[in-house]
TIMI-2910 file (N, C-alpha, C, CB; in pm, 1 decimal, decimal comma, always signed):
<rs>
+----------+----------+----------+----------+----------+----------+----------+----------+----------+----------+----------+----------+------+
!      n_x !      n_y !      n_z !     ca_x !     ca_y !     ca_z !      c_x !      c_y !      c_z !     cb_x !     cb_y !     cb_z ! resn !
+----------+----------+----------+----------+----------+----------+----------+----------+----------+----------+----------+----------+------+
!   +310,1 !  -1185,2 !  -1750,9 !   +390,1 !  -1295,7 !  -1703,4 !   +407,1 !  -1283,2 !  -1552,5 !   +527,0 !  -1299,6 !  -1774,7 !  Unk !
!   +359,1 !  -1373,7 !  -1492,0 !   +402,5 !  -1397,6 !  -1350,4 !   +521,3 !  -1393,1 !  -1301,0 !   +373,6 !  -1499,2 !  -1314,3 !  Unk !
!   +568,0 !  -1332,8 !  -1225,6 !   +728,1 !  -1332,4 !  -1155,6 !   +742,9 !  -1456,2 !  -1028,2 !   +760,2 !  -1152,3 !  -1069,3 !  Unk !
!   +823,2 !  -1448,5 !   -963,3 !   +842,4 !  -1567,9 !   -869,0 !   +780,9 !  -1509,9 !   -753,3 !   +998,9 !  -1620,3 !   -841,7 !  Unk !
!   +761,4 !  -1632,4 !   -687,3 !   +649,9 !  -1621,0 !   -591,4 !   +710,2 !  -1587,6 !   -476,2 !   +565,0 !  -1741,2 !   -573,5 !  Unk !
!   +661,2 !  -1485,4 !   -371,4 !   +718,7 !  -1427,7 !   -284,6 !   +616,7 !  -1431,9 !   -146,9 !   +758,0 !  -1295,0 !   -342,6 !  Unk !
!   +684,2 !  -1382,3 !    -73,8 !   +601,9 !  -1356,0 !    +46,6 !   +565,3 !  -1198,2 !    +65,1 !   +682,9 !  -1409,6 !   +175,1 !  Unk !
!   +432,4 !  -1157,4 !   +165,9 !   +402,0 !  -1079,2 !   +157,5 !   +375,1 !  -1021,4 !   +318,4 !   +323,1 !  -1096,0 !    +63,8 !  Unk !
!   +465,1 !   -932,5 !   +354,7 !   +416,7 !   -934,6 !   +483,4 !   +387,9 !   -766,8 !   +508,7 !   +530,9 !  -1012,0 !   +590,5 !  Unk !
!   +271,2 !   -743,0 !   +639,0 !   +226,0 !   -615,3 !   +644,7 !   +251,8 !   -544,7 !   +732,2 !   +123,7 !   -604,8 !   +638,5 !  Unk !
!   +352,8 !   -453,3 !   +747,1 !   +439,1 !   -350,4 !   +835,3 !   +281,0 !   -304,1 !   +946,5 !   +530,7 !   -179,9 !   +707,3 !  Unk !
!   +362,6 !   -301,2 !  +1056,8 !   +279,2 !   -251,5 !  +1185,9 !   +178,8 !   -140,8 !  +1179,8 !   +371,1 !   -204,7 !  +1287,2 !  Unk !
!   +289,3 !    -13,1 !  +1074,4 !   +187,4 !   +109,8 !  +1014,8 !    +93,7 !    +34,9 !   +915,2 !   +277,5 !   +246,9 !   +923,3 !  Unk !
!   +110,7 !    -16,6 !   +823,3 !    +14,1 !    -72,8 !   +720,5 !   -114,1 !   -119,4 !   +821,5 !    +89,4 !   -213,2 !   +623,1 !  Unk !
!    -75,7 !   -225,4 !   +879,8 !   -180,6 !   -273,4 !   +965,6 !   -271,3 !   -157,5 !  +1041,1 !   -112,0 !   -364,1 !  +1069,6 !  Unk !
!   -201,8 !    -84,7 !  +1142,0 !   -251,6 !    +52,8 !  +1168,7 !   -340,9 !   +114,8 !  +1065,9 !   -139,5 !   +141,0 !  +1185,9 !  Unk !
!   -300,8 !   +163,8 !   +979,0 !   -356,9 !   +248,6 !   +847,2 !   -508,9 !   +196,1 !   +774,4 !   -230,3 !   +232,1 !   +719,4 !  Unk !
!   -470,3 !    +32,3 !   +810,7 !   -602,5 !    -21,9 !   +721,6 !   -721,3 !    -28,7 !   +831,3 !   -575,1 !   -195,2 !   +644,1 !  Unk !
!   -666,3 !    -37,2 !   +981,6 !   -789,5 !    -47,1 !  +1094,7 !   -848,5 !    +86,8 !  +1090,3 !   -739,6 !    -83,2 !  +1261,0 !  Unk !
!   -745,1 !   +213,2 !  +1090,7 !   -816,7 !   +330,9 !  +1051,0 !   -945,8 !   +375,7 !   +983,4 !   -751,6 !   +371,9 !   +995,2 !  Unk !
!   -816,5 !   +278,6 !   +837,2 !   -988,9 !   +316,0 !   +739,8 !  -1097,0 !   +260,0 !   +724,6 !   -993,4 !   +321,5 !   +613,0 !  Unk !
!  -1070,1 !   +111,2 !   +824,6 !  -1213,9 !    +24,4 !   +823,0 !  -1326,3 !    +98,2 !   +881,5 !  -1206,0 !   -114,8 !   +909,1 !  Unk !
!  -1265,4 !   +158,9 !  +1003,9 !  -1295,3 !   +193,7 !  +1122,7 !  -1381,4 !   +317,4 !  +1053,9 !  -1166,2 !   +218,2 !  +1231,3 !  Unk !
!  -1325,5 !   +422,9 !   +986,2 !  -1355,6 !   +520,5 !   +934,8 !  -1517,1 !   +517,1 !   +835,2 !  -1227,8 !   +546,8 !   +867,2 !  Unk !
!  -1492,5 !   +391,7 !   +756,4 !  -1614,4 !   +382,3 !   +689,8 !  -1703,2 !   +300,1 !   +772,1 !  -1599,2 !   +328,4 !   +554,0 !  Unk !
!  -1647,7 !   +176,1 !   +854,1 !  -1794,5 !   +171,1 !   +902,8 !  -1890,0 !   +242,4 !  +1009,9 !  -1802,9 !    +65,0 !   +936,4 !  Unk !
!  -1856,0 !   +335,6 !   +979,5 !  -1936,0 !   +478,6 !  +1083,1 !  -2026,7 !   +456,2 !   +978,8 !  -1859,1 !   +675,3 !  +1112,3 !  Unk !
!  -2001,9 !   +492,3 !   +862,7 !  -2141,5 !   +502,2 !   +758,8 !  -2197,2 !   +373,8 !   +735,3 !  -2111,5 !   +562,6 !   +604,9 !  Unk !
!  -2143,4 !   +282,1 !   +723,2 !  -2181,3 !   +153,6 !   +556,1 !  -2078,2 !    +21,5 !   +646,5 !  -2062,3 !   +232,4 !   +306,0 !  Unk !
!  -2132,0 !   -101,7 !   +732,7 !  -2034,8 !   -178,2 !   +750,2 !  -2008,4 !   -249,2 !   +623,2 !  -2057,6 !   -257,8 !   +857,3 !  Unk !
!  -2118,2 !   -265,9 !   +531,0 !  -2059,0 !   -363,9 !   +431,5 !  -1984,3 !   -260,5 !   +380,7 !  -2154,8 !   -449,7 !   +324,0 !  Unk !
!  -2022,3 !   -147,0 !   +330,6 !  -1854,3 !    -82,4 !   +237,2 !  -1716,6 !   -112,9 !   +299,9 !  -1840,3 !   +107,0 !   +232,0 !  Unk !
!  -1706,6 !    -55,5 !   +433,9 !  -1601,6 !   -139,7 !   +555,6 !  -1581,3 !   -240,8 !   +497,3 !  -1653,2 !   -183,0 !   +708,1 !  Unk !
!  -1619,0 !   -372,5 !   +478,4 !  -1620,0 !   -480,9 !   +481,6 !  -1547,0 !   -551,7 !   +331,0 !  -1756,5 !   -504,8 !   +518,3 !  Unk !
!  -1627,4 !   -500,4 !   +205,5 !  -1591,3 !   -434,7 !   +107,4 !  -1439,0 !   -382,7 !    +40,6 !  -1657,3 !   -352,4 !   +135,2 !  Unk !
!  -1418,7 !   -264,7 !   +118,4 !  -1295,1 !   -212,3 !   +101,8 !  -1200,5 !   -268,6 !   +187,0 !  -1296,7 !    -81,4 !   +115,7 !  Unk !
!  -1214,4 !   -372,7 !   +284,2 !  -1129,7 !   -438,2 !   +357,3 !  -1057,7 !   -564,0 !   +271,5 !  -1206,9 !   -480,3 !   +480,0 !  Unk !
!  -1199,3 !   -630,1 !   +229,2 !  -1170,8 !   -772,6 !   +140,7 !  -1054,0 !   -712,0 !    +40,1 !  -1332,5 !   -842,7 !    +37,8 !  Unk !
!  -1138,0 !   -601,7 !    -12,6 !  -1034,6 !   -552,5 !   -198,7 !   -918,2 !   -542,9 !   -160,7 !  -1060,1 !   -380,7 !   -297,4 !  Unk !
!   -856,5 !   -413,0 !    -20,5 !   -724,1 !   -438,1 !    -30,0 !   -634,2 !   -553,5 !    +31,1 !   -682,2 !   -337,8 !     +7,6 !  Unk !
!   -684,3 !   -641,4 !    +91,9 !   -614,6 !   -740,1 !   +158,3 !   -586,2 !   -823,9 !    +28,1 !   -697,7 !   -814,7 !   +284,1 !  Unk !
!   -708,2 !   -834,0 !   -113,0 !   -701,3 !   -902,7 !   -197,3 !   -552,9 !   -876,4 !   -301,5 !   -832,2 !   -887,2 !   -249,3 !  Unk !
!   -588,6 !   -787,3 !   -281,1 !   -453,4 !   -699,0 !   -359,9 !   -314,3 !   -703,2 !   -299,1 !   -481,2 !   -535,0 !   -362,5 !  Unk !
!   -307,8 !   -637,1 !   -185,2 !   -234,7 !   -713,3 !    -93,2 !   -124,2 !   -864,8 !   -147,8 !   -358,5 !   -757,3 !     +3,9 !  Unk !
!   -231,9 !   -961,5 !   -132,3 !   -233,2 !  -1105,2 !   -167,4 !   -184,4 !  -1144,6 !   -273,5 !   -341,2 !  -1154,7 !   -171,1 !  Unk !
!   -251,3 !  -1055,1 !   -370,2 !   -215,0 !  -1063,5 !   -504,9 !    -30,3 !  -1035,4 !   -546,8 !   -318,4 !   -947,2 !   -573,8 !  Unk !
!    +24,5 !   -971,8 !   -448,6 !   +167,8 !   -929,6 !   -483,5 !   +268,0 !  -1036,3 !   -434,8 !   +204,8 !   -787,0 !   -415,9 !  Unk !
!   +208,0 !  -1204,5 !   -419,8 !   +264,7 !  -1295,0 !   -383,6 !   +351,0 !  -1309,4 !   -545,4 !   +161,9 !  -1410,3 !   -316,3 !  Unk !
!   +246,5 !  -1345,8 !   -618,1 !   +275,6 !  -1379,9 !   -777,1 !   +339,1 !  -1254,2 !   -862,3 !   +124,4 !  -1422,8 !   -855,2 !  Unk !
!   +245,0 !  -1120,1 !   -839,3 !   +277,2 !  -1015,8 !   -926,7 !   +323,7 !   -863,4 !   -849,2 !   +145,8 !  -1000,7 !  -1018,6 !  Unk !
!   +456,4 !   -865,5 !   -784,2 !   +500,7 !   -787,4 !   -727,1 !   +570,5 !   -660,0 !   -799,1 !   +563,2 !   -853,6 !   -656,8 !  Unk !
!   +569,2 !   -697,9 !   -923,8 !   +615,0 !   -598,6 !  -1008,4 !   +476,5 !   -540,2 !  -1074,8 !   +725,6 !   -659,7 !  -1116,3 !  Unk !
!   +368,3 !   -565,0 !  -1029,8 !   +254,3 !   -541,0 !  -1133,3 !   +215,4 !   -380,3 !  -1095,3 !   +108,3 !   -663,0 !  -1111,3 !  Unk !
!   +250,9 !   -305,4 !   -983,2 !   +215,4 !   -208,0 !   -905,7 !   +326,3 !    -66,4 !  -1021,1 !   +264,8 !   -255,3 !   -707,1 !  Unk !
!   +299,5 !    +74,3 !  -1005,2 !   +404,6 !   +114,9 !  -1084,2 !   +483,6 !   +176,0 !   -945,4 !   +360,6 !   +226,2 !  -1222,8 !  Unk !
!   +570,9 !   +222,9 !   -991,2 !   +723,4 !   +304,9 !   -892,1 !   +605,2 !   +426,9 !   -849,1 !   +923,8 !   +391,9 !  -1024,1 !  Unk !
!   +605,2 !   +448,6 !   -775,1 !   +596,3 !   +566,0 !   -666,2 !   +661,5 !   +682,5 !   -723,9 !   +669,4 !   +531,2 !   -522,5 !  Unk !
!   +578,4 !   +779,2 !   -793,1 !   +615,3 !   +890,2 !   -871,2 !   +738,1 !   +956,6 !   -754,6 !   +464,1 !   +998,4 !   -913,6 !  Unk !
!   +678,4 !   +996,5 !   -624,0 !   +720,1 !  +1115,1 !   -568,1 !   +879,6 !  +1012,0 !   -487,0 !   +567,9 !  +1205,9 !   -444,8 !  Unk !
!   +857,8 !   +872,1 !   -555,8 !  +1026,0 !   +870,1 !   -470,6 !  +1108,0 !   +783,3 !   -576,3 !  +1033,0 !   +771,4 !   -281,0 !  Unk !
!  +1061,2 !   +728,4 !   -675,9 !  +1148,7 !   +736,5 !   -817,3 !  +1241,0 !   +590,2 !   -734,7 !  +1265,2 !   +938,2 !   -863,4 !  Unk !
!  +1204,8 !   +485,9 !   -699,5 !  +1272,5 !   +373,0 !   -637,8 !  +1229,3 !   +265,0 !   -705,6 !  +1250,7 !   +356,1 !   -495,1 !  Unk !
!  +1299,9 !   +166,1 !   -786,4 !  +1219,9 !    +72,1 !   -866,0 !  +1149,7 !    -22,8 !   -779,1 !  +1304,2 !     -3,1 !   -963,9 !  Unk !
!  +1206,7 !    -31,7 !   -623,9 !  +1172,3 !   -124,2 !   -549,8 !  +1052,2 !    -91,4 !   -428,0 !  +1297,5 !   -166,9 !   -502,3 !  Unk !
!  +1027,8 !    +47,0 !   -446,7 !   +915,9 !   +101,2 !   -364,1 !   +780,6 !   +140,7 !   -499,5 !   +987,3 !   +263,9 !   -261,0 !  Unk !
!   +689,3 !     +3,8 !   -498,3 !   +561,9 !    +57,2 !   -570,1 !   +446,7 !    +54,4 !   -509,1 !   +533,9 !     -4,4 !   -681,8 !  Unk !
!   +347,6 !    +78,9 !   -609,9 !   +218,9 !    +70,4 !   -552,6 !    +99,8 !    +68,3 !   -608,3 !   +206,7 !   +148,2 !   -485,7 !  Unk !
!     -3,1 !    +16,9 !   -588,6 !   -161,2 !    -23,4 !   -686,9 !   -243,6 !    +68,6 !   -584,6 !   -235,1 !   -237,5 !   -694,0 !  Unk !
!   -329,5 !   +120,7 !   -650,3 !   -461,3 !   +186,8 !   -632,6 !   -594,5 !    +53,7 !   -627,6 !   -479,7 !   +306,2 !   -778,7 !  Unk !
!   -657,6 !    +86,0 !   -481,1 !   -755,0 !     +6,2 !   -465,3 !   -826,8 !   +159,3 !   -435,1 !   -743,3 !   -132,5 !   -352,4 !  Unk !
!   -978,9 !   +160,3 !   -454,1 !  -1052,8 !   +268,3 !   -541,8 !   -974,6 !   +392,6 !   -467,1 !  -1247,7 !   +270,3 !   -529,2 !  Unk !
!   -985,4 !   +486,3 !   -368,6 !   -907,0 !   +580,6 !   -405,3 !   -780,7 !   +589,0 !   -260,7 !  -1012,0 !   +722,7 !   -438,8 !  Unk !
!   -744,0 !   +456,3 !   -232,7 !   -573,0 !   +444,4 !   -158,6 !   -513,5 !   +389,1 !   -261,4 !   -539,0 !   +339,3 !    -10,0 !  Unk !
!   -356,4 !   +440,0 !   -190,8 !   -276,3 !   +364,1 !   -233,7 !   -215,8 !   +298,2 !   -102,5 !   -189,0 !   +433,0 !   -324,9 !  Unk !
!   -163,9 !   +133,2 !   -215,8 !   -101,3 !    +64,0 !   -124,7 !    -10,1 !    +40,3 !   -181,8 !   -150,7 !    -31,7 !    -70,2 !  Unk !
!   +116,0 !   +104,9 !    -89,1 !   +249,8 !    +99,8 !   -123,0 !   +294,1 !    +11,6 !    -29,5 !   +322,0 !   +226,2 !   -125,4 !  Unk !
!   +431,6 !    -76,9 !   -161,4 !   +490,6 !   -185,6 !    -88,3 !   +660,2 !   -167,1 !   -186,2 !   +378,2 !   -363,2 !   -107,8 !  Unk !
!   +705,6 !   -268,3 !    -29,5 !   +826,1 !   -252,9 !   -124,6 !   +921,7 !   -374,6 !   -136,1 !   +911,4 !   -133,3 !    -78,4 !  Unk !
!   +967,3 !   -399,2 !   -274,8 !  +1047,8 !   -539,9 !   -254,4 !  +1209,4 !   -578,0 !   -217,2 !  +1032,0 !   -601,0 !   -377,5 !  Unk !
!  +1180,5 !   -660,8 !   -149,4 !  +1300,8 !   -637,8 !    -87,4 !  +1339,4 !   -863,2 !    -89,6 !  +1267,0 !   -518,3 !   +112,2 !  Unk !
!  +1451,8 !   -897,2 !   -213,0 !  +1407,5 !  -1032,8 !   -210,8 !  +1291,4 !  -1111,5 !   -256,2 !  +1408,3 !  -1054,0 !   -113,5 !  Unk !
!  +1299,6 !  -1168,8 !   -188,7 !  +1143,4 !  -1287,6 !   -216,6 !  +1049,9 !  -1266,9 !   -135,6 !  +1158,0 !  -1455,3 !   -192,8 !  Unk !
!  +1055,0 !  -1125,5 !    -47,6 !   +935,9 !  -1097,8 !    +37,6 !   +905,7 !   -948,3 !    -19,5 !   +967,9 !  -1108,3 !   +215,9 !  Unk !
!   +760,9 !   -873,4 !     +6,6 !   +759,8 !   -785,0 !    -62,3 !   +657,0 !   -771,4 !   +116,0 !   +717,4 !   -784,7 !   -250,7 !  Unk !
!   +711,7 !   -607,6 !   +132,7 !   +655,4 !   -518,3 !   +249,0 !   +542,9 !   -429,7 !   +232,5 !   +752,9 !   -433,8 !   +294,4 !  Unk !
!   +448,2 !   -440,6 !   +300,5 !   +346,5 !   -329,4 !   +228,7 !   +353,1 !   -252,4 !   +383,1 !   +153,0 !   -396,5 !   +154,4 !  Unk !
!   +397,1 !   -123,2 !   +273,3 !   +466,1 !     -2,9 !   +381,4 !   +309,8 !    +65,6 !   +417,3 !   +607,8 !   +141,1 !   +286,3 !  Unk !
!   +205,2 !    +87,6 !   +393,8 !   +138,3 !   +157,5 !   +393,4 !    +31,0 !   +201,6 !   +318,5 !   +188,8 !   +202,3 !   +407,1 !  Unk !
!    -94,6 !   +200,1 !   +375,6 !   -220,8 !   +244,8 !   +306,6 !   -278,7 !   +395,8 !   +289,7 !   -317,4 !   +177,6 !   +372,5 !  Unk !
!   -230,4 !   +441,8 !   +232,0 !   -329,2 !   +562,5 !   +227,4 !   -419,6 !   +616,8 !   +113,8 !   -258,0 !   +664,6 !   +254,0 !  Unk !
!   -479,0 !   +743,7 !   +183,8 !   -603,1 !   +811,5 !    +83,0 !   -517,5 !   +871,1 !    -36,4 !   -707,8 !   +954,6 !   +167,2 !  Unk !
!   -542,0 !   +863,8 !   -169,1 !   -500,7 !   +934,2 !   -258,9 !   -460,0 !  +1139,5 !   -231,7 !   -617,9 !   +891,0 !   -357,2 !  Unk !
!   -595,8 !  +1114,8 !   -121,8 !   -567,4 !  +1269,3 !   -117,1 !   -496,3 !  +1359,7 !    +11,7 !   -703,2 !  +1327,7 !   -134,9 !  Unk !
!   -416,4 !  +1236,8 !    +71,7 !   -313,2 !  +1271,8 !   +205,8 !   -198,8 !  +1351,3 !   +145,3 !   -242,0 !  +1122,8 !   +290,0 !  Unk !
!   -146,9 !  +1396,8 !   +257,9 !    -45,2 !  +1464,8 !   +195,1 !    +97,6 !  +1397,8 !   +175,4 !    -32,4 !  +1580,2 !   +266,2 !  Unk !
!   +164,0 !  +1372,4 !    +85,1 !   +222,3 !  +1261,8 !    +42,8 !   +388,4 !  +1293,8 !   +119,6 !   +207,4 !  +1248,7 !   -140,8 !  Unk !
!   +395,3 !  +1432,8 !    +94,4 !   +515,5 !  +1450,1 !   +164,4 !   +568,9 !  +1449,9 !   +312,6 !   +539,9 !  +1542,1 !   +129,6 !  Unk !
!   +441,4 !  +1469,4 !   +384,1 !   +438,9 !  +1458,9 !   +504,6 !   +440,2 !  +1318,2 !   +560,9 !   +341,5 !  +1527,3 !   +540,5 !  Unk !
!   +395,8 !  +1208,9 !   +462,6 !   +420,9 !  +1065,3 !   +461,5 !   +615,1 !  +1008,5 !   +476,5 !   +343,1 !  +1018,0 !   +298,7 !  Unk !
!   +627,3 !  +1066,4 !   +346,9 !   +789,2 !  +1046,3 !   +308,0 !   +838,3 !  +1065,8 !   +475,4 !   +869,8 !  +1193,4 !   +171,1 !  Unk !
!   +823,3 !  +1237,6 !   +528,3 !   +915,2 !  +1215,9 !   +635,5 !   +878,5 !  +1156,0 !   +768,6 !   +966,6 !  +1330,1 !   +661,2 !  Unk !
!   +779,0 !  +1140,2 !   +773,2 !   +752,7 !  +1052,7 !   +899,9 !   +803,8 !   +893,3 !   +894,4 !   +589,8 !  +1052,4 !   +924,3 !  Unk !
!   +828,8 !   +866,3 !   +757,4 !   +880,3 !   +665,6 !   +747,2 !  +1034,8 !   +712,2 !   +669,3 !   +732,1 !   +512,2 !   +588,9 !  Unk !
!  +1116,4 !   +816,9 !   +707,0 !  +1273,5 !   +848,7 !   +699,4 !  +1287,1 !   +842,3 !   +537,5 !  +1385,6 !   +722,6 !   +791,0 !  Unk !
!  +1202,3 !   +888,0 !   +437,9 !  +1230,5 !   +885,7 !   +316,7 !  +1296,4 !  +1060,8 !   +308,4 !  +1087,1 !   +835,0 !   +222,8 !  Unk !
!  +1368,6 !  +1022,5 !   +203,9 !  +1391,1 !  +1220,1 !   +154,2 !  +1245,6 !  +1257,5 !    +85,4 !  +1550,9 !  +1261,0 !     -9,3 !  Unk !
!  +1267,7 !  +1363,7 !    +90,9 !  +1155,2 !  +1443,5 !    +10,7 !  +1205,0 !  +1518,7 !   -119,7 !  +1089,7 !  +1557,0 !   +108,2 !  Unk !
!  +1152,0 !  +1438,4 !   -196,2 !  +1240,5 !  +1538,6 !   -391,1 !  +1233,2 !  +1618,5 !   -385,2 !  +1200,5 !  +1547,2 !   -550,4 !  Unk !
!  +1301,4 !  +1713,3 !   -453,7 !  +1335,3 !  +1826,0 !   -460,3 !  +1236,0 !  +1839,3 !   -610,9 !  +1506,6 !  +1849,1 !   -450,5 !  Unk !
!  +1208,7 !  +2034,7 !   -554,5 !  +1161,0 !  +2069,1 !   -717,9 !   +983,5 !  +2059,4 !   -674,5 !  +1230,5 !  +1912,8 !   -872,6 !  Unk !
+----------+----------+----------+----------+----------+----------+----------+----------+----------+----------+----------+----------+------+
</rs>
């Protein structure tokens, strides 16, 4: 079921994060660049209609901070209202905690 339709806007780091990784692959492959640019912007897009479709962010347990896997980032966003923020793109295999404290999140304990 579709939820209500929202806006979607992309934090300065997000933007940052995704020129990175364009940047990063088209050293090798512009169409993969090109590719992995379309998918997450698509996805992105997609959280106009289905902003709940993403799950909660294991490592910060916030119903309102989630995120979908486009092949191996995540793009975390967070809702806030009828607009939903996409905080940030990263590699599955960054270090997640070192994320938390650089954008003022706590870091869980345990």
């Amino acid at each position: 079921m579709a939820g209500r339709r929202r806006s979607v806007v992309w934090t300065f780091t997000a933007h940052q994060q995704l020129d990175e990784i364009v940047g990063y692959i088209a050293q090798d492959s512009f169409d993969a660049a090109l590719r992995v640019l379309d998918k997450i912007l698509e996805a992105g897009g997609s959280l106009t209609h289905l902003a709940h479709r993403g799950r909660v962010v294991p490592e910060i347990q916030d119903e309102n901070v989630r995120e979908i896997f486009v092949y191996s980032y995540r793009l975390m966003y967070e809702l806030y209202g009828d607009e939903v923020q996409i905080l940030s793109v990263i590699h599955g295999a960054r270090d997640f905690a070192a994320w938390l404290e650089r954008h003022g999140r706590p870091v869980p304990e345990g």
